[in-house]
N, C-alpha and C positions, 0 to 999 in steps of 0.2 A: 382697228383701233389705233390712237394715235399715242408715240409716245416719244420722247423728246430727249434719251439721254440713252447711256451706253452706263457698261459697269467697269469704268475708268479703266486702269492698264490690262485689263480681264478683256474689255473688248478692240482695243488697241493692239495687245497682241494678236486674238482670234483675229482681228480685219487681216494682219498681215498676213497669216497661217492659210488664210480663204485664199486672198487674194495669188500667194504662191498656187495652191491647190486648183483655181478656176483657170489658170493662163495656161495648165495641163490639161484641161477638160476640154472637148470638142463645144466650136460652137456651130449652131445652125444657120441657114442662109435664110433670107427674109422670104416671104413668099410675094409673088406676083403682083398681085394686088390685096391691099386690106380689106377688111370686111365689110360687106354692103351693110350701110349706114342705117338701112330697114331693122337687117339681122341685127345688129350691134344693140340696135334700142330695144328690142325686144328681149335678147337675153338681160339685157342689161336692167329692166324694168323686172324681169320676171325673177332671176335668179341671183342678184345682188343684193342681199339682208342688207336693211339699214343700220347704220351704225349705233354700234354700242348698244344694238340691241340681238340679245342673247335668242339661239334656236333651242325652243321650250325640250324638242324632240330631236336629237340630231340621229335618229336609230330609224330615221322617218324618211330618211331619202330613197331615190328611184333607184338605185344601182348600187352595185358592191363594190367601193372601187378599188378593191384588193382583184375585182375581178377582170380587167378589162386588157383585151387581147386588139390585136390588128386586124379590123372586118374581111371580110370577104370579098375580093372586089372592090377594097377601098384602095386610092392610089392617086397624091399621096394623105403620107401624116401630116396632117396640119395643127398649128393651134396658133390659138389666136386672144388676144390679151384683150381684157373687158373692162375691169374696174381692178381700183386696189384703195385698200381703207388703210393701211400699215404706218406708222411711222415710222418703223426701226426699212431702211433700205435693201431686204431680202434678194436670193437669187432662186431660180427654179431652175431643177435640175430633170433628166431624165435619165432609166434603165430599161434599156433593149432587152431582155431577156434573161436579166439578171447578169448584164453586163456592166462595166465600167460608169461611171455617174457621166452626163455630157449636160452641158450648161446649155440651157431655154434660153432662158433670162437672165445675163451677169445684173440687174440692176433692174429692180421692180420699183419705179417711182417715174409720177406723170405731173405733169401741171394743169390736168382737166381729169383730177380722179376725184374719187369720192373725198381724198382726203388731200388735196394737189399739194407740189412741192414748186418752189419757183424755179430751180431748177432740173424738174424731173425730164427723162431721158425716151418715154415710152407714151409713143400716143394711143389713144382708146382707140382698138381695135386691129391695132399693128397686128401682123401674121409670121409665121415661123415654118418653115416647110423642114418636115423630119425626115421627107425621104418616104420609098415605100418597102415595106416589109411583106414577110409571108405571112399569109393568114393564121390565125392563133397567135403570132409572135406576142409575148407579154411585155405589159408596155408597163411600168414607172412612172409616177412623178414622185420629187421629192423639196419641200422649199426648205431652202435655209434663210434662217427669220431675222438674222441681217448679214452681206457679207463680210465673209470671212468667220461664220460660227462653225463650229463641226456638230453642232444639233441639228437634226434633217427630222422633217417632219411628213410622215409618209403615208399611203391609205392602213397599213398593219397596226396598229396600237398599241401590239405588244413589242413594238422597233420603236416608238417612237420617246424620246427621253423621260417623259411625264406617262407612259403609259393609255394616254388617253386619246380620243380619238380626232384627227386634226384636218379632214378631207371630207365636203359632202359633196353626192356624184347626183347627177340627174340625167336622162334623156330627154333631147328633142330629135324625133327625126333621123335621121344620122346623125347627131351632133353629141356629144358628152359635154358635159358642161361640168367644173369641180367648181369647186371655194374653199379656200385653206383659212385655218387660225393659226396665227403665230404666236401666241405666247403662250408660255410654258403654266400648266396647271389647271385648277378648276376653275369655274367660275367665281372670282372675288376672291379668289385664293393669295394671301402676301407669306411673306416667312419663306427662310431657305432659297431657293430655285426660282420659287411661287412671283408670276410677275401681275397679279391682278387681271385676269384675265376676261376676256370681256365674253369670249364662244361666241361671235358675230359672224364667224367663219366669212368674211370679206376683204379678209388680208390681199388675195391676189383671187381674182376670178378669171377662169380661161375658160373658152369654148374649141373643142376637137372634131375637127371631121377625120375618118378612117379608123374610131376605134368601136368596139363591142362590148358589153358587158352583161355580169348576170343580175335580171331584175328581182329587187327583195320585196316589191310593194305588192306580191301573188304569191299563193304560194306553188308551191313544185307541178309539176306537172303529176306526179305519182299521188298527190295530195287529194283528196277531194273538196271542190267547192263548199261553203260553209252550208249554202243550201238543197246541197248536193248529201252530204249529212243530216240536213233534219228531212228531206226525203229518205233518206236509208234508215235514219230513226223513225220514221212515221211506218213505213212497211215492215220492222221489225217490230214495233207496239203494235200494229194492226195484226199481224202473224200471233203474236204472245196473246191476243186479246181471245181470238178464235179458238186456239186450243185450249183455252181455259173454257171459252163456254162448251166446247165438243166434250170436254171432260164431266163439267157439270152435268150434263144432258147424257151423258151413261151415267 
């Protein structure tokens, strides 16, 4: 979503506050090469909500992404920047393990996004190499929704300043894919904190190769199939059915 103002000396301070806070935070090194122009269109068609238009279900994504760890044999981390709809100029952070924040992106703004800046800094599809970790290692993202805020909006809901929920996760392949919402509250929510918020979740879209995550759209492995169920109910009424007629019949 786009939006065109700051809240006067409230974010003139925070820019300052961030900007001290980001020149302590590690940054990463670019990766090799950017991302094949095939891939980029493809996430970029599939998984980029158009704007200002609201996800009916956002409880509906592929993956959990409080859940996503360092694969197995992935090496390295990568990410890679897809699209961004924002107008406030956000930064994305990451946490190794529950470690210290390290800065992805000091400056989420492009001049070929969904919502282009003349001066933006980030081309579609630019890459970021995070290095390789151990398997399991838990991995982090967090955006701050412009810099220098100390509001971080994270995959947990209950960390995140509004409570609600500000990261959808998908797979492809090896590939994680998120999309953040940055603005604070519900949908069309004003008053207080409340910035009219759009849930377009296209704030910033990244795609990851080397992480893992657990998928919500199945259930458990210990669960049974829903037709896995009405087979165990059909042999259970078919069982109840016989001993009732064995009964009648003495």
């Amino acid at each position: 979503m786009k939006r065109h103002f700051f809240n006067g000396l409230l974010g003139t301070a925070a820019t300052l506050a961030g900007v001290l806070a980001a020149s302590a935070a590690q940054a990463f090194s670019p990766t090799a090469s950017p991302l094949p122009s095939d891939l980029w269109s493809f996430f970029n068609q599939e998984f980029v909500q158009p704007e200002r238009l609201e996800f009916q279900n956002t409880s509906a994504f592929k993956l959990d992404p409080m859940s996503l760890v360092f694969a197995s044999g992935a090496s390295p981390l990568e990410v890679f920047f897809i699209n961004e709809g924002a107008g406030m100029r956000g930064s994305l952070f990451t946490k190794i393990n529950g470690g210290p924040e390290q800065t992805v992106i000091q400056e989420i703004s492009s001049r070929h996004s969904v919502l282009p800046e003349d001066d933006g800094v980030l081309e579609l599809g630019q890459g970021w190499n995070l290095g390789k970790q151990a398997a399991g290692t838990k991995v982090e993202f967090l955006l701050s929704p412009w810099q220098g805020s100390d509001w971080r909006y994270g995959a947990d809901p209950s960390k995140n300043p509004d409570g609600l929920q500000h990261i959808i996760a998908y797979q492809y392949q090896d590939w994680v894919i998120l999309g953040f919402e940055d603005l604070f509250g519900e949908l069309g929510a004003t008053g207080g904190n409340n910035q009219n918020s759009d849930r377009d979740f296209n704030d910033v879209v990244i795609a990851i190769r080397g992480l893992a995550g657990t998928r919500i759209d199945q259930p458990p492995a210990d669960v049974p199939e829903p037709s896995t169920m009405l087979a165990l109910f059909g042999v259970g009424a078919f069982g109840a059915l016989t001993r009732r007629r064995r009964s009648q019949e003495s």
